[in-house]
Structures are given as C-alpha cells and as structure tokens.
DOMARFI-831622 format. One record per residue (C-alpha): x, z, y. Coordinates in steps of 0.1 Angstrom, whole numbers, plus 2048, in hexadecimal, padded with zeros to 3 digits. Example, Ala and Ser with C-alpha at 12.3 -4.5 7.8 and 13.67 -1.06 7.14 Angstrom:
# residues 2
87B84E7D3/8898477F5/
# end
This chain:
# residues 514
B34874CB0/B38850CC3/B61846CC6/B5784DCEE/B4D86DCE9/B6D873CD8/B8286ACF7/B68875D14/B71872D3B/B6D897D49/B6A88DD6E/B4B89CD6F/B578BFD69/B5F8DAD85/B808D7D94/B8A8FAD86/B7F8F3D63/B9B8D4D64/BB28EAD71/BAA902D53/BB38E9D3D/BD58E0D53/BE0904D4E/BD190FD2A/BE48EAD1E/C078FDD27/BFD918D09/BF6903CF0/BD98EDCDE/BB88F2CED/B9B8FFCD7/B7C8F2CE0/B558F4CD7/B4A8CDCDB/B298C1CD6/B2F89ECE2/B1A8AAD04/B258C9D0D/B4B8D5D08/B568FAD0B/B77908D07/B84925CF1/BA1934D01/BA294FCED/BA793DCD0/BC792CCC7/BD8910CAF/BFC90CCA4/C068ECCBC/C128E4CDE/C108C5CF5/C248AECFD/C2689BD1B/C29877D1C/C2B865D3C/C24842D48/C2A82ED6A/C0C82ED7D/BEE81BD70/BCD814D7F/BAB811D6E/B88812D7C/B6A818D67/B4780ED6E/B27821D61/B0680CD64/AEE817D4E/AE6839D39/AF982FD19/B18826D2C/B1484CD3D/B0D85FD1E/B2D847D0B/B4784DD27/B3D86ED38/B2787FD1C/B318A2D29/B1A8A8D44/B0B887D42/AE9896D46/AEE8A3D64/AF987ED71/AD986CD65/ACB86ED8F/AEA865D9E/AEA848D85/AC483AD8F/ACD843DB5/AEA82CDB6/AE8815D98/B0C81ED93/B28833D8D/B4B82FD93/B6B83ED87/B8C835D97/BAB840D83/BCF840D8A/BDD850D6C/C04856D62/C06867D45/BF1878D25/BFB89DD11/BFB892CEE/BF58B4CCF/C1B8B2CC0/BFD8B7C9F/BDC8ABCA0/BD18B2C7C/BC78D9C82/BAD8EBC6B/B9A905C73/BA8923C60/BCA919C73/BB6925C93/BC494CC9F/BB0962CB5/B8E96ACC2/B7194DCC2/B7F938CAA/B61937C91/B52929CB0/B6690CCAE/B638E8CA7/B7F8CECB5/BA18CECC4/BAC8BDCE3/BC88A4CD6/BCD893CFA/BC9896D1F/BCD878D37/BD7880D58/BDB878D7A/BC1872D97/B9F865D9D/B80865DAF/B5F864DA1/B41859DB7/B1E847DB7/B1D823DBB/B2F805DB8/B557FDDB5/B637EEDD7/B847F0DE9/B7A80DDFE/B5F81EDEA/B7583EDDD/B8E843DFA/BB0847DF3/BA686EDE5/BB188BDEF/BCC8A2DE2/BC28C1DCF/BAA8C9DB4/B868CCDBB/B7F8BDDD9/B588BEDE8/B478A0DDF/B41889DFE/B2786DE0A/B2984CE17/B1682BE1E/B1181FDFC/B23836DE8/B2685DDE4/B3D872DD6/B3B884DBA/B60894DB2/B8288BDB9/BA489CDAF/BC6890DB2/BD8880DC9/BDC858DC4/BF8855DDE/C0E871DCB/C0885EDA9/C19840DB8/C3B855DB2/C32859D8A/C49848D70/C4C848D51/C6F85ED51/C55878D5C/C5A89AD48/C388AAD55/C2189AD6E/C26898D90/C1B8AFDAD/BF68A6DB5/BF188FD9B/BEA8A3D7B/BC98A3D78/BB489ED57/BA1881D55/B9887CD31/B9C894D13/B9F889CEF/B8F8A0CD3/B978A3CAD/B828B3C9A/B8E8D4C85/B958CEC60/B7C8E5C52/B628E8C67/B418F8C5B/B1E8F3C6C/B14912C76/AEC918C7B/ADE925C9A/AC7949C96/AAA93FC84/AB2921C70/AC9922C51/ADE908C40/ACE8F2C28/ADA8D0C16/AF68D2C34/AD68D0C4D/ACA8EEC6A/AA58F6C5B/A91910C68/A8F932C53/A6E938C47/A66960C3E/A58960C1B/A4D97EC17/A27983C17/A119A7C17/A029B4BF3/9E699EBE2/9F7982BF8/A15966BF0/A2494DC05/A1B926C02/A2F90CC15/A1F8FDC30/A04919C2B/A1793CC2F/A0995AC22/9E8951C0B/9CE966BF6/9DA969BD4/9B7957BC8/9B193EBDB/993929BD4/99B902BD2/9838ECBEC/96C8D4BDB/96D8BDBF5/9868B6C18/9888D8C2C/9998DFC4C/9C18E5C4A/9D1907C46/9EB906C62/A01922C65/A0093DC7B/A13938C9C/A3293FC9B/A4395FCAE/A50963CCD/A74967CBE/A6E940CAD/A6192ECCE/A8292CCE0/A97925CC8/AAF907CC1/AB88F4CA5/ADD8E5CA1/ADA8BFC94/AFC8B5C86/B0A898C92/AFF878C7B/AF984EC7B/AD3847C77/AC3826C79/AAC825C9C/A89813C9B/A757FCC83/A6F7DDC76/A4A7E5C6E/A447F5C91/A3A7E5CB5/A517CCCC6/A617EDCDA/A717F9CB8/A897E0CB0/AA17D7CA8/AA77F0C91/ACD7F8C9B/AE4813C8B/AEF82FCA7/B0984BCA0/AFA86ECB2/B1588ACBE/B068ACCAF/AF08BCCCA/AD18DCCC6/AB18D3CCB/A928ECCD2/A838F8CB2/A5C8F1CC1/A508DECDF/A538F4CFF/A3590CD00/A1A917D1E/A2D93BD1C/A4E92BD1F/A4A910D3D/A3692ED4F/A56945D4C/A69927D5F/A49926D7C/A4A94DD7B/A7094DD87/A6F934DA1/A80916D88/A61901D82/A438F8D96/A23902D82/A148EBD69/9F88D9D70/9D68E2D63/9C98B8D68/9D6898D5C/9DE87BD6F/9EA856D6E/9E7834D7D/9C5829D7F/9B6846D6C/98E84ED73/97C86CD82/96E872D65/98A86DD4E/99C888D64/97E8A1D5F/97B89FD3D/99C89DD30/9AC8B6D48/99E8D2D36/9B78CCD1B/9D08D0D2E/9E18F3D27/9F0901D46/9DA919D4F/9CC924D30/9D3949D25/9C4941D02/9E1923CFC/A0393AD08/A1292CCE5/A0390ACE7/A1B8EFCF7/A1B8EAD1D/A0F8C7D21/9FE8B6D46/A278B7D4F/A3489BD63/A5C890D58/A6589DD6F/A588C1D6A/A658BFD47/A888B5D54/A898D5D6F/A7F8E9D50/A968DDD38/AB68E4D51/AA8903D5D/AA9910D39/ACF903D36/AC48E6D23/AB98C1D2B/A9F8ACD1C/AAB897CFC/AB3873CFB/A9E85ACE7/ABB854CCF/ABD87BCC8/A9787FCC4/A93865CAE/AB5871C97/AA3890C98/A7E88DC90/A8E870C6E/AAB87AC66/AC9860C55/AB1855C34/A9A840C47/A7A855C42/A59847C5A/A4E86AC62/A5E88BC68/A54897C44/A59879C32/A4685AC2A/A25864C1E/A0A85DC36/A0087AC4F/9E8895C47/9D98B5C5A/9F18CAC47/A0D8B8C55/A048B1C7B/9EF8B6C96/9DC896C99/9B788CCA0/9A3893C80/98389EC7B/9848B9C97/9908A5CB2/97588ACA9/95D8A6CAE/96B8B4CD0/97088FCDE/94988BCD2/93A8A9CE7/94A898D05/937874D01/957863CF0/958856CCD/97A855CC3/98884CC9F/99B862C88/9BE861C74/9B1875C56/990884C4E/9948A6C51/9998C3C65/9C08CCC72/9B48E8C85/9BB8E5CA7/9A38C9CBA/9BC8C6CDA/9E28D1CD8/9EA8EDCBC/A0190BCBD/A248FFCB7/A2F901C96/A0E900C86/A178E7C68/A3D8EEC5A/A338D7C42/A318BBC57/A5A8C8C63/A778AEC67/A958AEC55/AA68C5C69/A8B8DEC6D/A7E8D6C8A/A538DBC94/A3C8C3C9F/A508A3CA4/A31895C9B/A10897CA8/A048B0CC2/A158A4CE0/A2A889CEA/A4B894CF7/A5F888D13/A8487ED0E/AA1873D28/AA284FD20/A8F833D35/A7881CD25/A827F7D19/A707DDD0A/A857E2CEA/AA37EBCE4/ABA7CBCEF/AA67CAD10/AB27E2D30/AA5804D36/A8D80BD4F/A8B82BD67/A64825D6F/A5C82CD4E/A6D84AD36/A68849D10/A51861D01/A5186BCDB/A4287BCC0/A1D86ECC0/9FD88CCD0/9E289ACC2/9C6881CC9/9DB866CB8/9C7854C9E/9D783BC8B/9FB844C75/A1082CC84/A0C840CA5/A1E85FC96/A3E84EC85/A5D85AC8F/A67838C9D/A4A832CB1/A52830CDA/A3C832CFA/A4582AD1D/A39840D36/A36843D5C/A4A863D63/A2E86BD7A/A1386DD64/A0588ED51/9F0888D35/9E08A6D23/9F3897D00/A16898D12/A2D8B3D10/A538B5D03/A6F8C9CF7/A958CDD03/ABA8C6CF1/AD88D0CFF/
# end
C-alpha cells in the first residue's frame, strides 16, 4: 500500500458516513476493512484503545488534484467514481481549515486483540483523524472558487461558472475560534478530513469462495475429481485413462467452460511492489519503473455475453453491439468482421462480451459494484512481483495456454478472402473468442483466466506515449493481447494499446476490479 493511501483524504465520502466516524471515534479505535480503494467500517468489532484529541490553532491548506495518479494517491477511496469530474474540469480542489487530529493512545494493535462480531473481517486500524472544515469541488483553486462553506455536515453539492461543488462540511468561520488549548473541537468545525490506517499485527489473507491460498497467493480451486476410467490432467481436466499420444501437432484440449458458480467470481490480489513495463518491449513500455499496488479483487474471467446481458436485462446497460466500429474502418471490414462479435449470439452465453465501447464496460463495471481496473493493477496482476513476460511464465505461448490465432483462425480468416499469419502451428480450439477459462494453464500468478489472449481488456487509465509522458483521455489503455493476435510479443503481460474509447472491435472486451 502507497504511504498516501496510508493517510487518505475522505472528502469524498457521504456526510453521514463522516459523521459515523465523529461519533463511533468517542467509543474507542475504529476497526476497519481497507483495501487501499474502498474502506468499510466494523462497528461491531472493537480494540482495547481510545483517542486522544490534540488540537492546533487554525491552519489552512489547499490541495490540488490534476491528473488520475494524484486522485487515486490523495483520494483513493472513491476515486473511481471521480475519474469524470476529473476530465470535465481538469481539476480538483480541496480547501482545508483544520485544528486539530485524534491520535490511538496505541497504535500497535493485533488482530486477536480485536473483541466482538466482524473482526475476522478485519484488516487496519484508524490511528488518526484530522479535522476541521473543507470544501471539495471541480476545478481550479481561486479566491472565490469554494465559498466561505456552509455550516453543517453534508451539505448538497452546488454549481458555478467554472467550478462545481462536490461536498463541503464544516464551517471555516467557526474554526477561526480553534486553539490549541482546545480539549475537543469546536462547534461546526469537527469534521474528518483525512484518516490514518495501521495495519493489524497478524493479519491473514483470507481467499474469496472459489480460490484457495497458495504460496501466500488467491488461486482458483480446481475440482480434481474425475468419473471412473477417467483422471484429471492440468490444463486438460478429466482425460481417458489411455490416451493415445499424437504423432504429429493436433489441435489443443481446452477445458470445458467453466460453471456458472466460477464466471462471477473475484479474486483477492494482495497488495505487492512489481516492476511495470519492459526494456525489450515498444517505446510505450518504458521505462520500466517499480510501483507499490494497494490489495484490491479482480474478476476471476473476462465479463461474459450472459453476464453483460443480465446488466441490459435490468435496465443498467445498453445492449451490446452485434458490429464493430472505428475511425476510418471499411464497409467491408464492418461485414465481415462483425459476425465475430458476440452480442447476440445464443451459442456464445459463456464466451466474453466483446463489440463494447469504454464506455459500456465502465456502466457495467459500476452497475455490478465494481469499476474497471487500472493499468498498474492489470499489469501487477496478469505478472506478478518475479518479473515473468507472460501470465504463466516465460516460455513462449502455445494453444494450451491461450486463445490466439493458430491454425484455426488462419483457416476461418482464409474462408473470408484474408491471409492472415499464425503464432503457433496448431489448433487452440476456438477460431474467434473462446469460453472463458478455457486454458488454466495459461493462468497468472494469482489465478486469474485469460489475461492473455482472447480479448483485449479495457482498464481505467488513459493512454501515454510511455510512461514519463502525460495521460491522455482520447485514448484508454487496453491489455491482455485477442485472439487473432499473431506474433508473442503481442500477448506479454507488459504489452499496452491505446484505444479510442469509442471504438468496438470484435477482439475487445474487459473485466472489472473493485
């Protein structure tokens, strides 16, 4: 977890959930369950400490968010939800007027110290609270942007040429009074501004329902057991007992898709340090640069036809698109290609859902709870800390570990007039986009399906150049390589491509974190 995300701003929360942390403060140490992006607390469950309040004269501090890694380091809880207001404005602005902090009389708490119901739940303590008042809006820092605020906690947010706001609470005027003789913050100016979190001394990582602990990594569970005259085979499933070894290159055994209960599911990554992008890459990959990632789930397989159409079927989503489309694409590219696209196809309910704009995948993502991931926590997730090129390792790809072009997609390219290469000569299976979680063997470290091959995926994060240049918001980063790709170096976990947020390609589909 980043030192920000140790000390995050909660401006963005909901009046009452501040004031929830005002009131549950006064009964001791606050229990929490802290992801680095989303924070929820235990109040049920209790540790042996108190605060203490320690006051200040009044001191004022504005902060100024310009880009997405200043959002997700200074407001990471609820960041997501942020990212439009951000490209609207090109800014946002916090003024603080802040006069004093609760400090944990004990910091160091372990978990088996915690009393009460949730505690297995729990991961961090809240060691500090600043507080006093603010206001938090869109746009740029000026001597009238925020108003002099309004007393109370919770106030509506309000618009204005140039700026809009997004919360206020507190009471700037009343702060004025604060000093540092102060025994307990003063009326209308004790709101919580930033938290500090510790984490508990014992922690364990706990595995969501269908993974299991392994090496300290969330994998997947994989069912063994196999029907008489049958055993299991990684990467196979359940075989023959005899089975008759293939003179020459036959196509891949892929596994059957997976069940209902597996699509769905998420995988919790634990928070690491990885080292992001390649030397041996395109120009967009470097510099390689080391980047610290707050734990966080991420879906188990890319989000399916049968899932997206759940989202249309309750009024969340719009339906997905049964053509492709981008810039400057022909007539006949758009006949040909559009019938890979999955939408509307009753025979592909557990293929992914691809033809999506970013914009589609976004409204799905949130509708589901969730968001899309960023680039950073993709790529942590798909390699791993060791460094790996792919998500299996570093031996070169094969059509038992992805879905990629091989010698079926040459042949289904070739009965519509095109001559396209392949990556390996043999068949994978699946000539377009295959059933998710077809080829565990091609898994990442952490268990996840599909980070290569099959279909790109979109993530949060606008494109750059590489990696010192700025971020873009006409272009969104897409990961993870599809299943026309025909060279390796398209499916390594560090490879990046820009895309038009607009555009829906039959090879583009994605997956969501939260």
């Amino acid at each position: 977890m980043k030192a920000s995300q140790r000390k995050p701003l909660v401006v963005a929360w909901r009046g009452e959930d501040r004031a929830a942390l005002e009131t549950q403060a006064r009964k001791g140490l606050i229990v929490v369950r802290y992801d680095g992006c989303e924070m929820e607390v235990l109040s049920r469950c209790t540790a042996p400490a108190q605060y203490q309040y320690a006051a200040n004269n009044p001191q004022k501090s504005t902060e100024s968010i310009r880009n997405e890694d200043e959002l997700y380091a200074a407001v990471p809880i609820g960041a997501a939800r942020l990212e439009g207001k951000l490209r609207q404005f090109g800014e946002l602005t916090v003024k603080m007027t802040m006069v004093g902090r609760w400090e944990a009389a004990k910091a160091d708490v372990r978990k088996s110290e915690l009393q009460g119901a949730e505690c297995e739940r729990a991961t961090h303590v809240i060691t500090g609270m600043t507080v006093g008042a603010f206001t938090f809006f869109a746009g740029a820092a000026s001597e009238d942007s925020a108003g002099a605020g309004v007393a109370g906690v919770g106030a509506g947010a309000k618009a204005s040429r140039g700026h809009e706001e997004l919360s206020q609470a507190g009471d700037p005027s009343q702060c004025e009074s604060a000093s540092d003789q102060d025994k307990e913050p003063v009326k209308n100016c004790s709101a919580v501004i930033r938290v500090e979190v510790a984490e508990l001394g014992d922690v364990q990582t706990v595995c969501p329902p269908g993974t299991q602990s392994q090496g300290g990594k969330c994998v997947a569970s994989v069912d063994t057991s196999c029907a008489a005259g049958m055993h299991f085979q990684a990467g196979r499933g359940c075989v023959a007992n005899v089975v008759a070894q293939p003179a020459t290159p036959a196509a891949a055994a892929t596994s059957p898709p997976l069940s209902g209960g597996a699509v769905g599911q998420m995988v919790r990554i634990p928070a690491g340090t990885f080292n992001m992008g390649s030397n041996d890459g395109a120009a967009d990959e470097k510099p390689v640069h080391s980047v610290r990632v707050a734990s966080f789930e991420m879906d188990l397989t890319e989000v399916t036809v049968a899932q997206y159409a759940a989202c249309v079927s309750k009024g969340g989503c719009q339906p997905a698109p049964t053509t492709i489309d981008w810039n400057g694409i022909t007539d006949e590219k758009r006949r040909i290609f559009s019938e890979a696209c999955n939408g509307n196809r009753s025979d592909r309910q557990n293929h992914p859902v691809n033809c999506v704009t970013w914009n589609q995948a976004n409204t799905y993502c949130r509708w589901a709870g969730k968001r899309l991931p960023t680039e950073e926590e993709w790529e942590y997730a798909a390699r791993g800390t060791d460094g790996r090129t792919y998500p299996w390792g570093n031996g070169a790809p094969g059509p038992r570990l992805l879905n990629a072009c091989g010698s079926e997609c040459v042949a289904w390219a070739r009965e519509r007039g095109r001559s396209w290469a392949a990556m390996y000569q043999a068949d994978d299976g699946w000539a377009t986009t295959a059933p998710v979680g077809s080829y565990p063997s091609g898994d990442s470290p952490f268990g996840l399906h599909d980070m290569a091959g099959n279909v790109w995926e979109w993530t949060a994060s606008g494109y750059s150049a590489d990696y010192s240049k700025n971020r873009t918001t006409n272009a969104f980063v897409a990961r993870g390589g599809r299943w026309d790709d025909d060279a390796p170096s398209y499916v390594r976990a560090a490879n990046r491509s820009g895309v038009a947020p607009t555009n829906r390609g039959n090879d583009l589909g994605f997956r969501c974190a939260r």
